[in-house]
Structure formats: C-alpha cells, structure tokens
C-alpha positions in Angstrom: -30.3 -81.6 -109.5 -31.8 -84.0 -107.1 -31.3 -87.5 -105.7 -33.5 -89.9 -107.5 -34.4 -93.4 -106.2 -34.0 -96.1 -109.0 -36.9 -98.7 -109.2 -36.3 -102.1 -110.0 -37.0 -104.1 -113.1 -39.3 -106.5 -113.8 -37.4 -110.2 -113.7 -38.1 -110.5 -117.5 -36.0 -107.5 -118.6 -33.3 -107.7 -116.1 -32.6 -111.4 -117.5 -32.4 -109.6 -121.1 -29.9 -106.6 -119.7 -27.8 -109.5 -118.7 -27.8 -112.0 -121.7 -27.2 -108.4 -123.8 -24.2 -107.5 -121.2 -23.2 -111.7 -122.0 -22.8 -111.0 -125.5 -20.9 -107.9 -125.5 -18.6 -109.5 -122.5 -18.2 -111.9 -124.8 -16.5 -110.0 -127.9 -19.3 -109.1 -129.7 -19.0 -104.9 -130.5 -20.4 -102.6 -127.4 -22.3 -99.9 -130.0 -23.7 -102.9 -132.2 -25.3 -105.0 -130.0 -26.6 -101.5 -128.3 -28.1 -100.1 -131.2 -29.8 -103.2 -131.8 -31.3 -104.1 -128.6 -32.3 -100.2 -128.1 -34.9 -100.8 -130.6 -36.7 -103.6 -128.9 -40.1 -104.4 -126.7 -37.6 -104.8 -123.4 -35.8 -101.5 -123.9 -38.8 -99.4 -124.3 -39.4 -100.9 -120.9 -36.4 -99.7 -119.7 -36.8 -96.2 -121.1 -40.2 -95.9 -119.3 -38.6 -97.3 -116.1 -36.0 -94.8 -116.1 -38.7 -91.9 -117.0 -40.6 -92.7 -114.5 -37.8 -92.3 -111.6 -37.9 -88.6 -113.1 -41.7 -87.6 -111.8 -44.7 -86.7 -113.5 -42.6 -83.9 -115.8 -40.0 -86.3 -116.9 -37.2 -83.7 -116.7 -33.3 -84.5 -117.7 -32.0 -86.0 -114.2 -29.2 -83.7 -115.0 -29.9 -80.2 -115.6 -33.8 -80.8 -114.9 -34.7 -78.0 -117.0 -35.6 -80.0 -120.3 -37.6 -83.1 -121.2 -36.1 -86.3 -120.8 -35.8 -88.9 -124.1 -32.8 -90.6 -124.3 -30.8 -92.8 -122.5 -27.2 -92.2 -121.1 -24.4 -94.3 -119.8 -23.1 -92.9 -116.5 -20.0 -95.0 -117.3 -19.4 -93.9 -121.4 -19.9 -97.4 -123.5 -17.1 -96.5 -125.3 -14.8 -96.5 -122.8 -16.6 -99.1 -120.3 -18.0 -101.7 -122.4 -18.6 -104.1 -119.8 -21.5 -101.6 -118.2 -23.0 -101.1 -121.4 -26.4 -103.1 -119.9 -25.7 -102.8 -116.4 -28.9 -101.1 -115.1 -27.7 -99.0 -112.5 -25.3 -97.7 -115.2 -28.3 -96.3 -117.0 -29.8 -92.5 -116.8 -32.6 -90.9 -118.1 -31.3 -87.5 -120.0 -32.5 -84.4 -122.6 -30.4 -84.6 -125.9 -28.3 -81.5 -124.7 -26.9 -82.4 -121.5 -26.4 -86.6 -123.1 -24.5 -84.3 -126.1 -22.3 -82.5 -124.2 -21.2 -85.2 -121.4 -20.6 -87.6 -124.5 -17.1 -89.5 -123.7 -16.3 -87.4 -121.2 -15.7 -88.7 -118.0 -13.1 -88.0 -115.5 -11.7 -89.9 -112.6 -10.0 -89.3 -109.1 -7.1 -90.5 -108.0 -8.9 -93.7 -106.6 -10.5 -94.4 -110.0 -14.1 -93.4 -108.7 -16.2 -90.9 -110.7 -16.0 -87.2 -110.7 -19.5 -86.8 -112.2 -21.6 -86.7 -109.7 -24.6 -89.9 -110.3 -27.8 -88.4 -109.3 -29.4 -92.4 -108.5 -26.6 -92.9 -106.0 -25.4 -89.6 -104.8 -27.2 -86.7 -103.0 -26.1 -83.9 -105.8 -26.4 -80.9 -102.7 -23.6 -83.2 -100.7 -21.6 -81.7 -103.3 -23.3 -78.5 -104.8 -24.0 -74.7 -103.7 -27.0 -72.9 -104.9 -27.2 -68.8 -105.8 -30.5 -67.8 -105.5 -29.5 -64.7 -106.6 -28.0 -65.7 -110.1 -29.5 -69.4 -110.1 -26.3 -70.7 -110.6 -25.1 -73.8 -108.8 -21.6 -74.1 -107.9 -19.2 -76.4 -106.1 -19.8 -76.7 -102.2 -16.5 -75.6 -100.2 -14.7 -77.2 -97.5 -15.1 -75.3 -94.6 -11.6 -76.0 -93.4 -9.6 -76.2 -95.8 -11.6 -73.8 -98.5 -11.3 -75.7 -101.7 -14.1 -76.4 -103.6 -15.9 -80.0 -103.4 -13.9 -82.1 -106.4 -16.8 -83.8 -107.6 -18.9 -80.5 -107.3 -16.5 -78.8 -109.2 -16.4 -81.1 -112.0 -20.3 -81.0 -112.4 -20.6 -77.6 -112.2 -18.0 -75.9 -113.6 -15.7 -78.3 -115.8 -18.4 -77.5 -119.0 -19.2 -81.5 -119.0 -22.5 -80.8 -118.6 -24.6 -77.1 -119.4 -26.5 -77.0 -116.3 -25.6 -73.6 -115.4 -26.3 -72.1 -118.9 -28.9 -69.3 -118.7 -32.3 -70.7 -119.8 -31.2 -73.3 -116.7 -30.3 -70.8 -114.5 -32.8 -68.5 -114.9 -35.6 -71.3 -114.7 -33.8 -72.0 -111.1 -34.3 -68.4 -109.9 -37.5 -68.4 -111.0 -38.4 -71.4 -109.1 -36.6 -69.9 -106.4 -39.2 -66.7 -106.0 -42.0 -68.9 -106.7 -40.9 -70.5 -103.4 -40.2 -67.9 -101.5 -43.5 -65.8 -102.6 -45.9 -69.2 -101.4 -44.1 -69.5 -97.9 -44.2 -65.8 -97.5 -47.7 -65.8 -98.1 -48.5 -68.6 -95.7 -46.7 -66.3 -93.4 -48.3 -63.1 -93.5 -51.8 -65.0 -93.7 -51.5 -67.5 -90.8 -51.7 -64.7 -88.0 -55.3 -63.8 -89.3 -56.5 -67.4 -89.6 -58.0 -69.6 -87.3 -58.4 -72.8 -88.7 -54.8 -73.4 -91.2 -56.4 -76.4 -92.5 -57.1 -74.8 -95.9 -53.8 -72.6 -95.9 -51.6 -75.2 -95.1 -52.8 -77.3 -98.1 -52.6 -74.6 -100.5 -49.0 -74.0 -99.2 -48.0 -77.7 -99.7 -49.9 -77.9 -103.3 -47.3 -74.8 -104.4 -44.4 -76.2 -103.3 -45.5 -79.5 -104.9 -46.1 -77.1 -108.2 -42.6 -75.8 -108.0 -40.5 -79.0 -106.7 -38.1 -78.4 -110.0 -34.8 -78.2 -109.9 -34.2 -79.7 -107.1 -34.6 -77.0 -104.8 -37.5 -77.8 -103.2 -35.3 -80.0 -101.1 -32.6 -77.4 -100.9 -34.6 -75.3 -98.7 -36.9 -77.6 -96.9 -33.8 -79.8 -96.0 -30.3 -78.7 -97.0 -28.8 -75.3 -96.6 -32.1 -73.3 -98.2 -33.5 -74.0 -94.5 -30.9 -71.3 -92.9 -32.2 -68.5 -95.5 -35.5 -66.3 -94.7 -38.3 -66.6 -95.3 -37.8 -70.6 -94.7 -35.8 -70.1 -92.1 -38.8 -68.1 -90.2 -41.6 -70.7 -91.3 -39.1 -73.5 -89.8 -39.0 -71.6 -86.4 -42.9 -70.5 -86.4 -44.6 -73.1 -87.6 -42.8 -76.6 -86.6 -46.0 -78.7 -88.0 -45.9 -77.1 -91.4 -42.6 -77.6 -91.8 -43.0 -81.1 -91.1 -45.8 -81.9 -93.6 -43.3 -80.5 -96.1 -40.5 -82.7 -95.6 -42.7 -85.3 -95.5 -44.5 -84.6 -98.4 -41.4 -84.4 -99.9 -40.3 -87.2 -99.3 -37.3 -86.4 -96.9 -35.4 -88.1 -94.2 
C-alpha cells in the first residue's frame, strides 16, 4: 500500500457529486440514485480521476497487486448514505479487495475508521513489511508492544486479502528486484568514473519496480535501515537523494 494524493475535480462534476448527494440527502434511496448516476458522462469522469491517482498501471489502491475498475466507498453507502457522492469518500479498487471489504467497516472507540484510507493516511504509519515472506503486518508500539489498531485491522482482520499469496509473493518479488538494482549500482560504482549513466539506469529500475508500495518503504520508511539500502544511503548521499526525489518524497 501507499499514500496517494487525490486530484481535484473539474467544477462541472463536483457540482453534479453534490446535486446527486442533494437528492439522496433528501430521501431519495442511496443504491438507486447510485446505480443510476454510475452510468453517466460525469461518472466516467470520476472513474478516470480516480484511476489516474493510481499511476500509469492503475493498480487496486488497496492490495496494488490487481488492476483497478470499480469504484468503492471508503465509508460503505449502505451504512453512510450521506457520503455516497462525497468525493473524498470515493476509491479506486480491483473487484476482489471492493468484494471482500463489502459492508465491512469497523470503528474505534472515537467513531473514526479502522481501515486505514490510503488518500489521507500514510499506510507504513501503520504497517510492517516481511521481506522475507512479503507479508505486511501491523506496526508495534515500541513501548507498550501492541500492535498498531488500525494496522491490525487492515492487515490481519481478513477485510481486505492483501496478504493472500499471489499478493505476497508479487511483494517479495519486488522486493529482490530492488535489492538486486541497488546492489548492482554498488558493486559497479567503484569501477566507474563518470556515474552519470549508472545512476540513471539505477533510478529507471526503481521507477520499473515502484509497486506495492515499497519503493517508499525502503527509500524513506524503515526499508532505509536494511542492507543493501542502508549501505547506498551511507555511500552515496547524492543518489539517495535523486531517489527520494524522484519519488516523490518529503
């Protein structure tokens, strides 16, 4: 998972969204007035919008592993009918992981979400990565050595599949891809005197295998600390820093 910036709408379609959200407000069924406007000009609109917050692969903002084609509630309309077409309610999802979150949505104590929402929410505030086992798993207080609530929930309460093995195993595959290309720009650096071309070739394969996620989990979150990442970081301060940047990272 990864934290994706939402774009905004064009005037146009963000004055339908709310004459749509009028009607329901105003007793007209949720699922009705949804299934009618989903077929529309201005809701194709908002389906490309949302696909194109996922990148050039259009991958589930969920699991990332499958394409993207349908649009989810964060907030279930059948239990929230009045953000049925609020925008920032809206995600961009593959048929299995929409499927299996459904209904299902908890809340804490304070009424706020235990899902974690990937357009407002940094998913590795909240989540571990394997490497070994490409699993992701809730992140542990340090202190008091529970598992992250809202981690847990994503991860491990079966509300979504992303830890099911096509999903993991396309994570530790990523995984080796990265490590192999940053390896590589190690052992070759040494024997070249102008990095210009190496450099770019490193970028280009971390750019190629920026899925799941993880690209920022080990340029940026707790990846960094792990070899050989941890070794470029410390050897090659410059490189590093095109990364992140090229990423996209503050």
């Amino acid at each position: 998972m990864r934290r994706i910036a939402r774009v905004p709408l064009t005037k146009k379609t963000a004055f339908y969204l709310a004459r749509k959200q009028g009607e329901v407000d105003g007793g007209s069924e949720a699922r009705k007035v949804w299934e009618s406007a989903r077929r529309t000009k201005t809701m194709r609109e908002v389906a490309r919008s949302l696909s194109t917050m996922t990148g050039r692969r259009q991958r589930c903002m969920y699991c990332e592993d499958s394409r993207a084609t349908q649009i989810d509630h964060f907030w279930p309309m059948a239990r929230f009918s009045g953000k049925t077409f609020v925008w920032p309610n809206m995600l961009w999802l593959c048929g299995g992981c929409n499927q299996t979150k459904g209904d299902r949505f908890d809340l804490d104590k304070m009424g706020k979400p235990l899902l974690i929402d990937p357009t407002t929410e940094d998913p590795w505030d909240y989540l571990f990565f394997d490497p070994h086992t490409g699993i992701v798993t809730a992140r542990v207080d340090p202190d008091s050595g529970l598992p992250d609530p809202k981690g847990q929930y994503t991860a491990d309460s079966g509300v979504l599949p992303i830890n099911i093995e096509p999903v993991t195993d396309g994570r530790a595959r990523v995984y080796r891809s990265l490590r192999r290309a940053v390896q590589r720009f190690l052992d070759r650096a040494p024997q070249t005197a102008d990095r210009t071309a190496l450099q770019a070739e490193l970028l280009e394969e971390i750019r190629d295998h920026d899925d799941y996620g993880l690209a920022r989990w080990y340029f940026r979150r707790d990846g960094r600390t792990f070899p050989p990442f941890s070794e470029l970081r410390n050897r090659h301060e410059d490189v590093w820093q095109a990364i992140t940047a090229q990423l996209g990272l503050d």
